[in-house]
C-alpha positions as semicolon CSV with decimal commas, in nm:
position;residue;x (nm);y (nm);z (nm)
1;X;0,000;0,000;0,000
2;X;0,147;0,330;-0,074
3;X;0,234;0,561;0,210
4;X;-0,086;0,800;0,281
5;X;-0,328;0,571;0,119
6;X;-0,599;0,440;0,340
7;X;-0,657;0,108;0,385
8;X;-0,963;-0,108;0,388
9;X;-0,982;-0,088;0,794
10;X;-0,993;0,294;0,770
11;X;-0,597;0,331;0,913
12;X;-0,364;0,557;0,706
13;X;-0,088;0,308;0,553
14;X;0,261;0,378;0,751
15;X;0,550;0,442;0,476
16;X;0,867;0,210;0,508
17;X;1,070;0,406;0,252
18;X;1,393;0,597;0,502
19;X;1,591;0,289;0,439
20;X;1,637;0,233;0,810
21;X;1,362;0,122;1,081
22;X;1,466;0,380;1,333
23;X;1,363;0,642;1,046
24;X;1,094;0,486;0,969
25;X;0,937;0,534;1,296
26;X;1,061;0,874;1,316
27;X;0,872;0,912;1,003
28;X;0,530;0,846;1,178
29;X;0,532;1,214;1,298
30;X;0,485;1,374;0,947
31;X;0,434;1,725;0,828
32;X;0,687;1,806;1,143
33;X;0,700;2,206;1,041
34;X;0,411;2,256;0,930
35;X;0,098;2,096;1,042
36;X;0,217;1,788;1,223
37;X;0,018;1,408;1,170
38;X;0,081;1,165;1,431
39;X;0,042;0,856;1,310
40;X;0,103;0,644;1,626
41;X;-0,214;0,792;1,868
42;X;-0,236;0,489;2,059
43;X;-0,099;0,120;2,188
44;X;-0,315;-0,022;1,892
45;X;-0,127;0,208;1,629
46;X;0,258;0,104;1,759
47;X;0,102;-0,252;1,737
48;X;0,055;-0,224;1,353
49;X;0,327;-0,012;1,283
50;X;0,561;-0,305;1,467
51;X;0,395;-0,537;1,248
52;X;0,350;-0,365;0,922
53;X;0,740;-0,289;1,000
54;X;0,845;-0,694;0,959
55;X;0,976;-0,630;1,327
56;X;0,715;-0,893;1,526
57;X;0,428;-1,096;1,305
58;X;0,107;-0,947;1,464
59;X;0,288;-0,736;1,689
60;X;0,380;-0,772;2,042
61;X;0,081;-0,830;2,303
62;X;0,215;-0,573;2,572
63;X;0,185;-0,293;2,398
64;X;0,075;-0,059;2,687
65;X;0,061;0,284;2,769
66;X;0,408;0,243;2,964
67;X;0,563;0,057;2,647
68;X;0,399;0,352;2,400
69;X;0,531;0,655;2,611
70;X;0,905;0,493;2,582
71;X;0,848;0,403;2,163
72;X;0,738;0,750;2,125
73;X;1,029;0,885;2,421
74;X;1,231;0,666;2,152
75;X;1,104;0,808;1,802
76;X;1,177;1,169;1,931
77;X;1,541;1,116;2,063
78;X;1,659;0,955;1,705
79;X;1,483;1,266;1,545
80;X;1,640;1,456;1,754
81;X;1,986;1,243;1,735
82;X;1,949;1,276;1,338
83;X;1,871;1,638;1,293
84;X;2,200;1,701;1,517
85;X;2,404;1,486;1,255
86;X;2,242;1,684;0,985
87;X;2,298;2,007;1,130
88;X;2,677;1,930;1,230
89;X;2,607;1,931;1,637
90;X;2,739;1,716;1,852
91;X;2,452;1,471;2,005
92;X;2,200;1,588;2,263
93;X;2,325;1,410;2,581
94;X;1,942;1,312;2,689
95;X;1,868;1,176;2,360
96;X;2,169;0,968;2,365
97;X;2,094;0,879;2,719
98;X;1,697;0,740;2,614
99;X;1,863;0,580;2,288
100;X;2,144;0,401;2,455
101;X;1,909;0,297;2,758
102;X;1,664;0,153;2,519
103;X;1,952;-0,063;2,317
104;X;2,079;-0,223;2,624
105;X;1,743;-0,380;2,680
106;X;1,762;-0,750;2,496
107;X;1,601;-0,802;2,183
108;X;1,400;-1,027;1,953
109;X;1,481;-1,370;1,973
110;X;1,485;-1,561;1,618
111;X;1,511;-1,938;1,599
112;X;1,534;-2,167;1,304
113;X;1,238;-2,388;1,289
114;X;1,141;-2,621;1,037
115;X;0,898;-2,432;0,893
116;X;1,177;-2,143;0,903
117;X;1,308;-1,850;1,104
118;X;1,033;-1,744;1,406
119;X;1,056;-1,413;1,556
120;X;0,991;-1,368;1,944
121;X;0,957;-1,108;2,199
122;X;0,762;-0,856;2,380
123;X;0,760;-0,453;2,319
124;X;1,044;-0,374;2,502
125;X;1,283;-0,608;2,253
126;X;1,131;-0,479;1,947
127;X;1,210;-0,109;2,090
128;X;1,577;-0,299;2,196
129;X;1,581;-0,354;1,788
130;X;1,493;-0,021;1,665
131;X;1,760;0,156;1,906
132;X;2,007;-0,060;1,741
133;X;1,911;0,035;1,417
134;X;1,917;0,397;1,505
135;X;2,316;0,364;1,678
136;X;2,428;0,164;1,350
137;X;2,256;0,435;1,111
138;X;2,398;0,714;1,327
139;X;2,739;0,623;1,384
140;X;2,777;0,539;1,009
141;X;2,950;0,849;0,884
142;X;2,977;0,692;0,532
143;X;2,593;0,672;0,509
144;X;2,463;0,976;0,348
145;X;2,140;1,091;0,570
146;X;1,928;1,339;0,431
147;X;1,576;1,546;0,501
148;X;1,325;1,515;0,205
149;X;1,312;1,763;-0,048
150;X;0,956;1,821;-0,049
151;X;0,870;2,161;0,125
152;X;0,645;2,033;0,379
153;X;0,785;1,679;0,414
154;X;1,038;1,663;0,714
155;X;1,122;1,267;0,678
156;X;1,480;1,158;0,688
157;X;1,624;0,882;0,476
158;X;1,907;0,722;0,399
159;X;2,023;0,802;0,073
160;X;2,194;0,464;-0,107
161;X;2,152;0,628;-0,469
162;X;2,410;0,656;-0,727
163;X;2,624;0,972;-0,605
164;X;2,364;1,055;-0,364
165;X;2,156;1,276;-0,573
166;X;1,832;1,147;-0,445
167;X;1,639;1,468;-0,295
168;X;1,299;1,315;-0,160
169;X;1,199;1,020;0,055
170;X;0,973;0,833;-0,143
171;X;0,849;0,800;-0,503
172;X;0,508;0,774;-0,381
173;X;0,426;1,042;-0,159
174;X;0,698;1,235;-0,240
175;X;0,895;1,181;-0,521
176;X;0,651;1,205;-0,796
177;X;0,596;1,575;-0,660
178;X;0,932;1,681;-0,652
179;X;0,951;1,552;-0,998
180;X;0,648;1,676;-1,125
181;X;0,738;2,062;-0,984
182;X;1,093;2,032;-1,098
183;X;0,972;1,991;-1,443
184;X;0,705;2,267;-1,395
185;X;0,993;2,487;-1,347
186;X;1,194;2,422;-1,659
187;X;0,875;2,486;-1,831
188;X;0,831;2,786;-1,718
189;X;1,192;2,875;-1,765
190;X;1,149;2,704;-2,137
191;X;0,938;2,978;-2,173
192;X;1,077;3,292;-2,087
């Protein structure tokens, strides 16, 4: 389903496009400048996302307040984390505190079965997982991160292109519109 597009249950569809889970769920707080969409309101929202993520089939059965407060505690401090590494700071000492505290925590447990590979654990490991992601991403000074290039759209990706010349997150939501006003543009400048 492409990111924005509802699906048959009502729910908006959560976009997996950053190129890292710890940006994906950074991405659920859209529009961050402008008029900001949370799409993680409750327990039953971090459920899907977790599952629609690939991180726990059906998601974890804990998910409680407690356990959403510290994903959400956990979505903030990467933004946070990754908009200091864009701007050239140093890190935030309490983001890298709530980061570092939530990747000590173990995580998923995978075992090979004979039906194949089954994924365990409660909320706590998933979150465990995603802090992970967000250290490796982070630390990885030869990954190029990047904001999308869409006016209003504050997600950050990882950019894998060839020379790094990609300037919006996806090609659904995004991309096409870049595209499409880039082109406007040398119309208009055809023109003149």
């Amino acid at each position: 389903m492409r990111p924005g597009v509802t699906g048959q249950d009502g729910d908006v569809a959560f976009a997996f496009v950053s190129g890292n889970v710890a940006l994906d769920l950074v991405g659920t707080l859209q529009w961050r400048r402008t008029t900001p969409r949370d799409q993680l309101t409750g327990a039953v929202d971090l459920r899907r996302w977790i599952d629609e993520a690939g991180l726990l089939p059906g998601g974890p059965d804990d998910v409680d307040p407690t356990a959403f407060r510290r994903a959400l505690e956990l979505r903030e401090a990467v933004h946070r984390l990754a908009r200091d590494r864009l701007e050239g700071r140093g890190f935030d000492r309490g983001a890298l505190g709530v980061v570092n505290e939530i990747a000590a925590a173990p995580g998923r447990r995978v075992e090979l079965t004979a039906a194949g590979a089954r994924v365990s654990g409660d909320t706590d490991a998933v979150l465990a997982d995603v802090a992970a992601a967000a250290i490796a991403v982070l630390a990885d000074r030869d990954l190029v991160l990047k904001e999308c290039g869409r006016e209003s759209c504050t997600r950050l990706y990882v950019d894998r292109s060839r020379g790094s010349r990609r300037t919006w997150c996806g090609m659904d939501e995004c991309g096409n519109r870049v595209k499409a006003a880039a082109y406007r543009a040398r119309r208009r400048g055809d023109r003149r």
